[in-house]
BAMI-584227 format. One line per field, with one value per residue (C-alpha): residue number from 1; residue in three letters; x, y, z. Coordinates in pm, 1 decimal, m for minus. Each point is the difference from the previous one (the first is absolute). Example, Ala and Ser with C-alpha at 12.3 -4.5 7.8 and 13.67 -1.06 7.14 Angstrom:
2
lumdo: [1  2]
fiba: [ALA  SER]
x: [1230.0  137.0]
y: [m450.0  344.0]
z: [780.0  m66.0]
end
This chain:
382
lumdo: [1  2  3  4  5  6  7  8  9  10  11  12  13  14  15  16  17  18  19  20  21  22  23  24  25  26  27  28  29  30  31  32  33  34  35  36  37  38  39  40  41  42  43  44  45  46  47  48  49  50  51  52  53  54  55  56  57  58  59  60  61  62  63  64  65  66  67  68  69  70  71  72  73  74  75  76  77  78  79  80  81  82  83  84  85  86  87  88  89  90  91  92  93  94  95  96  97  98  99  100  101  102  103  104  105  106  107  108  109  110  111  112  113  114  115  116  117  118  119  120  121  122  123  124  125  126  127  128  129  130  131  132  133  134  135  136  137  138  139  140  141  142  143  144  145  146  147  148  149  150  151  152  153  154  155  156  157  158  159  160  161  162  163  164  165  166  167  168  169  170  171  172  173  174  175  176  177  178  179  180  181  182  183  184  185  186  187  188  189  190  191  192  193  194  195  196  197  198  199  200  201  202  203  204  205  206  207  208  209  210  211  212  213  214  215  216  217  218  219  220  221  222  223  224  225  226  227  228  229  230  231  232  233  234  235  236  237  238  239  240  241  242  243  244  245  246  247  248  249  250  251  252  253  254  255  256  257  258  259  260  261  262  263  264  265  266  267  268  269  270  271  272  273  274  275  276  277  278  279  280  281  282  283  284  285  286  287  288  289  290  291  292  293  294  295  296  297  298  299  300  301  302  303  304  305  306  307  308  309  310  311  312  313  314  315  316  317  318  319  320  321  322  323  324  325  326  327  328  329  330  331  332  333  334  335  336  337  338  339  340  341  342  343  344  345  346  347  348  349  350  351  352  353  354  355  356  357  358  359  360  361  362  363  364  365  366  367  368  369  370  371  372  373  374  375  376  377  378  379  380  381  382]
fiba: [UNK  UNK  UNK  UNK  UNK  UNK  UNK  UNK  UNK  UNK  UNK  UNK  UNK  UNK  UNK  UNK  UNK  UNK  UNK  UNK  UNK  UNK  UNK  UNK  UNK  UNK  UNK  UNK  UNK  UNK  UNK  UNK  UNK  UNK  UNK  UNK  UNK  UNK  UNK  UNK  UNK  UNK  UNK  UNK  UNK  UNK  UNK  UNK  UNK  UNK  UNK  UNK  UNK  UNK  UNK  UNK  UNK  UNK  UNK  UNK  UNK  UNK  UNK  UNK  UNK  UNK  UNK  UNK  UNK  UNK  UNK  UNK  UNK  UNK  UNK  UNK  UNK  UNK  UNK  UNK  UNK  UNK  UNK  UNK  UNK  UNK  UNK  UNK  UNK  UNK  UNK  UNK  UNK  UNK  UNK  UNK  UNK  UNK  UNK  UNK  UNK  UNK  UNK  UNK  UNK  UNK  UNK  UNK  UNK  UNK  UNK  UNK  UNK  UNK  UNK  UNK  UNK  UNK  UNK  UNK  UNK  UNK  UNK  UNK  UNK  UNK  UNK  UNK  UNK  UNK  UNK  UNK  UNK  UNK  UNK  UNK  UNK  UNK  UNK  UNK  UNK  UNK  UNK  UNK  UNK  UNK  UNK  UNK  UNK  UNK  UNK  UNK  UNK  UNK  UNK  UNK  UNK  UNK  UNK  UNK  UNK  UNK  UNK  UNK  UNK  UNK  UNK  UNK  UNK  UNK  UNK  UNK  UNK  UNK  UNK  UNK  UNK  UNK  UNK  UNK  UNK  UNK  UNK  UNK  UNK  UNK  UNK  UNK  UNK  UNK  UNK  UNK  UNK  UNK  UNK  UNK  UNK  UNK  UNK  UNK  UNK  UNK  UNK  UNK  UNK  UNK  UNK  UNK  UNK  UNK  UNK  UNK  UNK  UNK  UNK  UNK  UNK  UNK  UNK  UNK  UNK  UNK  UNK  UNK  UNK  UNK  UNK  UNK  UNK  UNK  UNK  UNK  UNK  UNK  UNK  UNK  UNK  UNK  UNK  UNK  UNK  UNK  UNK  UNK  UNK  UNK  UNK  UNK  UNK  UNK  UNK  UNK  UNK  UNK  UNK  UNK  UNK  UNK  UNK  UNK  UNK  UNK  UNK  UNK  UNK  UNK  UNK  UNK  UNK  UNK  UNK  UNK  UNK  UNK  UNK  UNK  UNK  UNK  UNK  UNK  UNK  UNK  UNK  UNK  UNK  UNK  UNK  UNK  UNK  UNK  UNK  UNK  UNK  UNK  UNK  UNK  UNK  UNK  UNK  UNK  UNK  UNK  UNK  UNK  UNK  UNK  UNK  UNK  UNK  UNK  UNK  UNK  UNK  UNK  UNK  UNK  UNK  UNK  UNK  UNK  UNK  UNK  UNK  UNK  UNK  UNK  UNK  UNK  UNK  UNK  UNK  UNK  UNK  UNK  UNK  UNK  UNK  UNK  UNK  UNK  UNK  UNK  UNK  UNK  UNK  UNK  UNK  UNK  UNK  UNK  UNK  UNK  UNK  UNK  UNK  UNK  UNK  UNK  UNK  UNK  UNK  UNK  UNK  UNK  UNK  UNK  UNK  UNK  UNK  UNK  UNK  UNK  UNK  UNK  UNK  UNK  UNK  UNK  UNK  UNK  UNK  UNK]
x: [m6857.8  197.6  227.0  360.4  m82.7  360.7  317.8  284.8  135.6  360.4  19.0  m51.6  304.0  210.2  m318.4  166.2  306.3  1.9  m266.8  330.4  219.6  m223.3  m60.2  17.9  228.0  m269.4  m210.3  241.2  34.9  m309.3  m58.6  209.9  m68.2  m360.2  m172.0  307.7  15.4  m255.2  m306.8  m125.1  19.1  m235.0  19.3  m321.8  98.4  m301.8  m115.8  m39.1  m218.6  m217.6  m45.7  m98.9  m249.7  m133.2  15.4  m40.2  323.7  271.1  m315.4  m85.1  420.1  40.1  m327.2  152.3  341.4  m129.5  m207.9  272.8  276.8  m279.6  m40.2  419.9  72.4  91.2  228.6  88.4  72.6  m173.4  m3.7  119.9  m145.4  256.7  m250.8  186.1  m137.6  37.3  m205.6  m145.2  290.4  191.3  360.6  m82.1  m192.8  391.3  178.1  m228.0  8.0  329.1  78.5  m226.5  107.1  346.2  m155.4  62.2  m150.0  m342.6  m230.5  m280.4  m132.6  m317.7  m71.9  65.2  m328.6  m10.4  42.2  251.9  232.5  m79.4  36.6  345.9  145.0  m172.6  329.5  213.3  m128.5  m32.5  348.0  65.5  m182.1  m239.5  m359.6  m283.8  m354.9  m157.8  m308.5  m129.9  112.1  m257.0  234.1  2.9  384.8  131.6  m76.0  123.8  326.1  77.9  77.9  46.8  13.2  m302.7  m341.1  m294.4  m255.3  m288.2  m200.8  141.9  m145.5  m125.8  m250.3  m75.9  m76.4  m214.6  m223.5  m48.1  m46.5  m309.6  m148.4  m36.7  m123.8  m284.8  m53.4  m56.0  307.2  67.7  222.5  226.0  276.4  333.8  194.4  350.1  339.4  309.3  134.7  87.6  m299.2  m252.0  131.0  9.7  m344.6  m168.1  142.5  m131.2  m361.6  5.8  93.4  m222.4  m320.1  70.9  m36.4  m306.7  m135.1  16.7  121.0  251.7  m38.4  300.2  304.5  182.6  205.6  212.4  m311.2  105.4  m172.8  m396.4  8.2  154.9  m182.1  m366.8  105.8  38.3  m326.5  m199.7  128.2  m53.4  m345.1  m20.1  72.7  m294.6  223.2  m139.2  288.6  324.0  262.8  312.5  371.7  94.9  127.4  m59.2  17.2  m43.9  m299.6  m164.5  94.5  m131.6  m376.0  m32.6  68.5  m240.7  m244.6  m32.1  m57.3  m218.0  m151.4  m176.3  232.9  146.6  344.8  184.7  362.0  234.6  161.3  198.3  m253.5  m84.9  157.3  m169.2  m20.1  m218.9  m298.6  122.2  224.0  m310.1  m334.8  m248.9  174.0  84.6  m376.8  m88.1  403.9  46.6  381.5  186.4  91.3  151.0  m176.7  m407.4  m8.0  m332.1  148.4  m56.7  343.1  85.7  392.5  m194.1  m235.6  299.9  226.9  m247.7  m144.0  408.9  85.3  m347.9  121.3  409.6  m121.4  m340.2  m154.0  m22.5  296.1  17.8  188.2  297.6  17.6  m60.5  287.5  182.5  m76.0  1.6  309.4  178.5  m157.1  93.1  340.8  m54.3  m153.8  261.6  271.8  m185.9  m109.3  371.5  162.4  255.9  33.9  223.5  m117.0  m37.1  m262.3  m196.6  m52.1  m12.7  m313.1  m180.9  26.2  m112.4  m216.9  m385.1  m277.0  143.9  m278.6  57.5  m271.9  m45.1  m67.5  156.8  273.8  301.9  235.3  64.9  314.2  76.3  m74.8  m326.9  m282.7  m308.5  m303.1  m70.6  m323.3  m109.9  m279.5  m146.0  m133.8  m212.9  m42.4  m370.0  m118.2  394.9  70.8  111.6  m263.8  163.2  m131.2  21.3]
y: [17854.1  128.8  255.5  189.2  348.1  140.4  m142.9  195.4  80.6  8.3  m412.0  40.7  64.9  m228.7  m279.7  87.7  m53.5  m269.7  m200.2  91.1  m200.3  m309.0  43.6  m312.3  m209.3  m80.7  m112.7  m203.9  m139.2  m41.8  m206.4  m228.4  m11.2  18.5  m294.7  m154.7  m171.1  m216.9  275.1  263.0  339.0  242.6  359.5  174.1  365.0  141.2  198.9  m255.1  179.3  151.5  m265.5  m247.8  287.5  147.4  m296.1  m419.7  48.6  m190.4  m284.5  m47.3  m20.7  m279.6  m164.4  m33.6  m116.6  m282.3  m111.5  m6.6  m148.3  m266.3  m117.1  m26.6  350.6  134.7  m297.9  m153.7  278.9  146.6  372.9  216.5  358.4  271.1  291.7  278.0  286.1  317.7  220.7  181.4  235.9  58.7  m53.4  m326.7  m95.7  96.3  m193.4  m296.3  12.7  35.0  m346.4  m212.6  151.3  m116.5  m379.8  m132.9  m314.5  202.6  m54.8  215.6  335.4  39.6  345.0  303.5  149.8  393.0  204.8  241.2  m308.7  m269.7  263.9  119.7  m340.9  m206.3  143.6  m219.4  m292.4  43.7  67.0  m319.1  m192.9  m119.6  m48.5  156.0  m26.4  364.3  m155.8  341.6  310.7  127.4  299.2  m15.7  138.2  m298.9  m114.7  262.5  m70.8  m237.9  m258.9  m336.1  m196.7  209.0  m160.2  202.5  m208.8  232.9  212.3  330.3  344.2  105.2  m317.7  89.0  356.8  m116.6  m206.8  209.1  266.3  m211.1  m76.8  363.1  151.6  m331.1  151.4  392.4  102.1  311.7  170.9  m149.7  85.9  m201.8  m52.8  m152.6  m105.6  176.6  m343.2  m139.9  m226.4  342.3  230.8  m223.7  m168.2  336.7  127.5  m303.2  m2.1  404.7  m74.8  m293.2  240.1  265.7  m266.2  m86.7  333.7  37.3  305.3  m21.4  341.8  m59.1  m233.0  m6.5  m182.7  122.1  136.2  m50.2  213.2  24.6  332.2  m70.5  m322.1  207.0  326.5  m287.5  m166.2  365.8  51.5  m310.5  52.7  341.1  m180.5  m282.7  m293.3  m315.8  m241.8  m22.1  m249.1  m93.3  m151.1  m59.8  m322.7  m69.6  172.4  281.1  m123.7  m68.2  345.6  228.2  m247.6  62.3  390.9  33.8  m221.6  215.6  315.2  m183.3  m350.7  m21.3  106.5  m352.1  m91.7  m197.3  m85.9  m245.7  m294.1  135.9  m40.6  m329.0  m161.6  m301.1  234.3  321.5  m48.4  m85.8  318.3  227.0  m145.5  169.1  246.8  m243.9  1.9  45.1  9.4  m93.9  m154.5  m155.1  m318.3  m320.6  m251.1  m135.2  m283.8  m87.0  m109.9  m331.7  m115.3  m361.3  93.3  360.4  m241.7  m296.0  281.8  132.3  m311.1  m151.0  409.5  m100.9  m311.8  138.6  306.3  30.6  334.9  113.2  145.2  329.1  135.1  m3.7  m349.6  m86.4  236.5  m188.8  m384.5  141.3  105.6  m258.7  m225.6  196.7  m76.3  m369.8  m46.8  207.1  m229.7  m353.5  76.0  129.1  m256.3  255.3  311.4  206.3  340.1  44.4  m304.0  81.0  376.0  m152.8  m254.0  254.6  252.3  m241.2  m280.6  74.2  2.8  m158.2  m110.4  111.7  47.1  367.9  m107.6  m74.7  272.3  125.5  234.6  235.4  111.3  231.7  m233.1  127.0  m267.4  m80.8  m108.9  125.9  141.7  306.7  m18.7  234.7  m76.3  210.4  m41.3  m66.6  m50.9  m110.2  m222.3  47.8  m61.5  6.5  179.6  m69.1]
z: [m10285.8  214.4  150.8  152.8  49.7  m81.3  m118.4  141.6  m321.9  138.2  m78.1  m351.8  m101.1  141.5  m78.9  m381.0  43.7  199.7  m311.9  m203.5  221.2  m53.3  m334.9  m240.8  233.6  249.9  m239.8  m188.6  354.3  53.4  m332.1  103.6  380.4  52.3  181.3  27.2  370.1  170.4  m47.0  m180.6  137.1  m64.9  175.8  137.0  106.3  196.5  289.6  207.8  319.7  m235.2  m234.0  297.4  126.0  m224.0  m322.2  m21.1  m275.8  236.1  75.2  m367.4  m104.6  293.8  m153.4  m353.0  156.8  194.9  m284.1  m234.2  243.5  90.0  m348.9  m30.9  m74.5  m351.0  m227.5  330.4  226.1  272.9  m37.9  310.5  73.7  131.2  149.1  52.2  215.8  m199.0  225.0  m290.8  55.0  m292.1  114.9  178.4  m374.1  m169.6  291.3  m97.8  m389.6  m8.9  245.9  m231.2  m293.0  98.8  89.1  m320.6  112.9  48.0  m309.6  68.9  216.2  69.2  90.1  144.7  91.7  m33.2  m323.1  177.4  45.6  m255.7  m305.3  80.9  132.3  m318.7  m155.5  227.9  m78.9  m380.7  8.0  182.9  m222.9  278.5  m80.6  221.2  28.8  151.1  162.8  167.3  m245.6  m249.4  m126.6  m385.8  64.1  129.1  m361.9  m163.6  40.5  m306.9  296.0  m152.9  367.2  194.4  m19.4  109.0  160.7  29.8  m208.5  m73.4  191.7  m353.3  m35.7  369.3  m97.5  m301.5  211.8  222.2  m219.9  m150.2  325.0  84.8  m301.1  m23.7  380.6  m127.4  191.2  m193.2  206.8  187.0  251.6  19.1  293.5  m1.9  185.3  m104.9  m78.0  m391.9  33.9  113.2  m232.2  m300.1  77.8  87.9  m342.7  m161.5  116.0  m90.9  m355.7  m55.2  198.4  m260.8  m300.5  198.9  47.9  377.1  114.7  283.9  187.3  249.4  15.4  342.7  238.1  361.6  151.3  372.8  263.4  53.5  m146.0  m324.8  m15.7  28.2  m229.0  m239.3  36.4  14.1  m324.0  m143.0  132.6  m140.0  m358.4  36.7  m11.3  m27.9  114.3  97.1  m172.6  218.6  m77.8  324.9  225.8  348.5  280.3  m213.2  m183.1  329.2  206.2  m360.8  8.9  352.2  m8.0  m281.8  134.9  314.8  m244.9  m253.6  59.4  m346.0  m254.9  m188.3  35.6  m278.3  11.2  m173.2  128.0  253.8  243.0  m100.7  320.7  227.2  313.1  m182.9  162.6  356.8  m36.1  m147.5  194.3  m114.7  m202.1  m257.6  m102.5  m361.8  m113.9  m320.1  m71.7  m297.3  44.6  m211.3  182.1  m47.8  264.7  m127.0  m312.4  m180.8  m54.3  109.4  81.1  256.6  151.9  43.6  155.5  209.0  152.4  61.6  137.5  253.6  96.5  36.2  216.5  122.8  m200.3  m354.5  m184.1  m156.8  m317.5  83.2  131.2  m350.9  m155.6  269.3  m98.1  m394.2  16.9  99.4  m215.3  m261.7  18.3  128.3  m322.4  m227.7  196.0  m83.7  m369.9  m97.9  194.5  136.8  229.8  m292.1  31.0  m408.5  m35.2  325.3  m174.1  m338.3  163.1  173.8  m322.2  m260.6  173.9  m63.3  263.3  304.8  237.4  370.3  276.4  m125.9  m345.2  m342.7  m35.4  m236.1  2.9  m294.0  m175.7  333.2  289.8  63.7  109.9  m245.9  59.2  331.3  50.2  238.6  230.4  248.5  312.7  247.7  373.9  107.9  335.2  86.9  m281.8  m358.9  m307.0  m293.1  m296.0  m396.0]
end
């Protein structure tokens, strides 16, 4: 997922100089200071409004902390969450990388949320020696990096691309249009699924994004229409997602839609009615899947709040059990052996499956799926 549609670049400089400062004396700090105290602190930068409207993230985190604090926390502690509202603006994100980068007592971020702001500010933290699990950024960039404390806990926008990739050409989508938000997560997902169409031999006859009035928004369409297309592919988030399906949808009821996870939120279908019909997204999460650790989640999420959760309750409850369980199998909140764990230990069962992380922090073993909205619900397809 997700978004930021611009960084104002004029923060980036100082963002460097300012890692600089920190440098190797707040994480020698933090080696030595890190769940020391009655708790363990773990920071959860996120956009707090539209992570409670739009995403179950903030109920699945609160699920995972009461069930760990319940059984006696981690080695004896309870564990403490500091949310911090960044906004999703990109100098409230610095402000609020830089404050728990300076907690040397806090042994853990997860987050931030949007590829504009968690690429740039990863840097503080690696510099601080602070460890962070990115539960919403599918940018292969972030891992890029050579970051040795950044863990990337969702498929990368290239396996995204692939799958969907496969899904069209099995559907006979030849030629296909591409829509996108100028945003790191649009551009680099729309230039991902047009690299993976042309290994698949779909031809993508126009690659957009910014179309704003009615009149740009149709002299597009005519043209695609001019060039047979036979879908459209989108990178975009919400609202966006949801204002481009219903523009088109008045134009061209028919024509399918496929996107990637950035639309994959719990409110879609309220948002779109009847325009979400037929939409085909990418999404990490089957909940019609077998596993006993889905089905135990799902029933205690039932019982702890009344409805079903979505994805990103699960990169929510995930998370943080991620690090509960680096914490209690090391025996210690040191920075080096949490990294060391989570680098080297071999399929570690959570609710979303048994996962790894390679050599650069980036998860294993998640699959894709797709789903497609019929009749107002979601069928998922193989």
């Amino acid at each position: 997922m997700i978004k930021i549609s611009r960084i104002i670049f004029i923060f980036i400089l100082p963002l460097f100089l300012l890692t600089g400062c920190f440098g190797n004396d707040l994480g020698k700090q933090r080696e030595m200071q890190a769940g020391k105290g009655d708790s363990i602190i773990i920071g959860v930068p996120v956009p707090y409004d539209f992570a409670k409207d739009n995403t179950d993230f903030l109920n699945g985190l609160k699920l995972a902390l009461e069930d760990i604090n319940s059984h006696g926390g981690v080695n004896g502690k309870k564990i403490k969450l500091e949310i911090a509202d960044d906004r999703g603006v990109f100098k409230d994100a610095v402000d609020t990388a830089q404050d728990f980068s300076e907690n040397t007592r806090m042994t853990a971020v997860i987050g931030h949320w949007f590829s504009d702001i968690c690429i740039p500010v990863a840097s503080i933290y690696e510099e601080a020696g602070m460890p962070v699990i990115v539960p919403t950024v599918s940018n292969p960039e972030l891992m890029e990096k050579d970051y040795h404390y950044i863990f990337q806990n969702l498929p990368s926008d290239k396996k995204v691309a692939e799958q969907m990739c496969l899904y069209a050409k099995k559907q006979e989508y030849n030629n296909m249009v591409i829509y996108y938000e100028d945003s790191l997560y649009g551009r680099n997902l729309a230039k991902a699924f047009e690299e993976e169409a042309q290994n698949s031999g779909i031809e993508i006859i126009d690659r957009r994004s910014g179309m704003v009035s009615k009149n740009g928004f149709k002299r597009a369409y005519y043209k695609w229409n001019a060039l047979n297309f036979d879908a459209v592919f989108l990178a975009l988030n919400m609202p966006e997602g949801a204002q481009f399906i219903k523009q088109f949808r008045k134009l061209d009821p028919g024509t399918p839609i496929l996107s990637g996870d950035g639309l994959d939120v719990s409110n879609l279908i309220k948002v779109l009615g009847e325009d979400a019909e037929n939409l085909v997204i990418s999404t990490i999460y089957n909940p019609c899947g077998g596993e006993s650790k889905l089905k135990e989640f799902k029933k205690h999420y039932r019982q702890k709040y009344k409805e079903e959760p979505d994805v990103w309750a699960i990169q929510g409850y995930d998370s943080l059990q991620l690090i509960a369980r680096a914490i209690k199998k090391t025996g210690s909140c040191s920075p080096v052996e949490l990294t060391a764990y989570l680098r080297n230990t071999k399929a570690m069962k959570l609710v979303s499956g048994n996962v790894t992380f390679n050599d650069d922090g980036e998860i294993q073993g998640r699959k894709i799926y797709k789903k497609k909205v019929v009749n107002r619900e979601f069928e998922y397809i193989d």
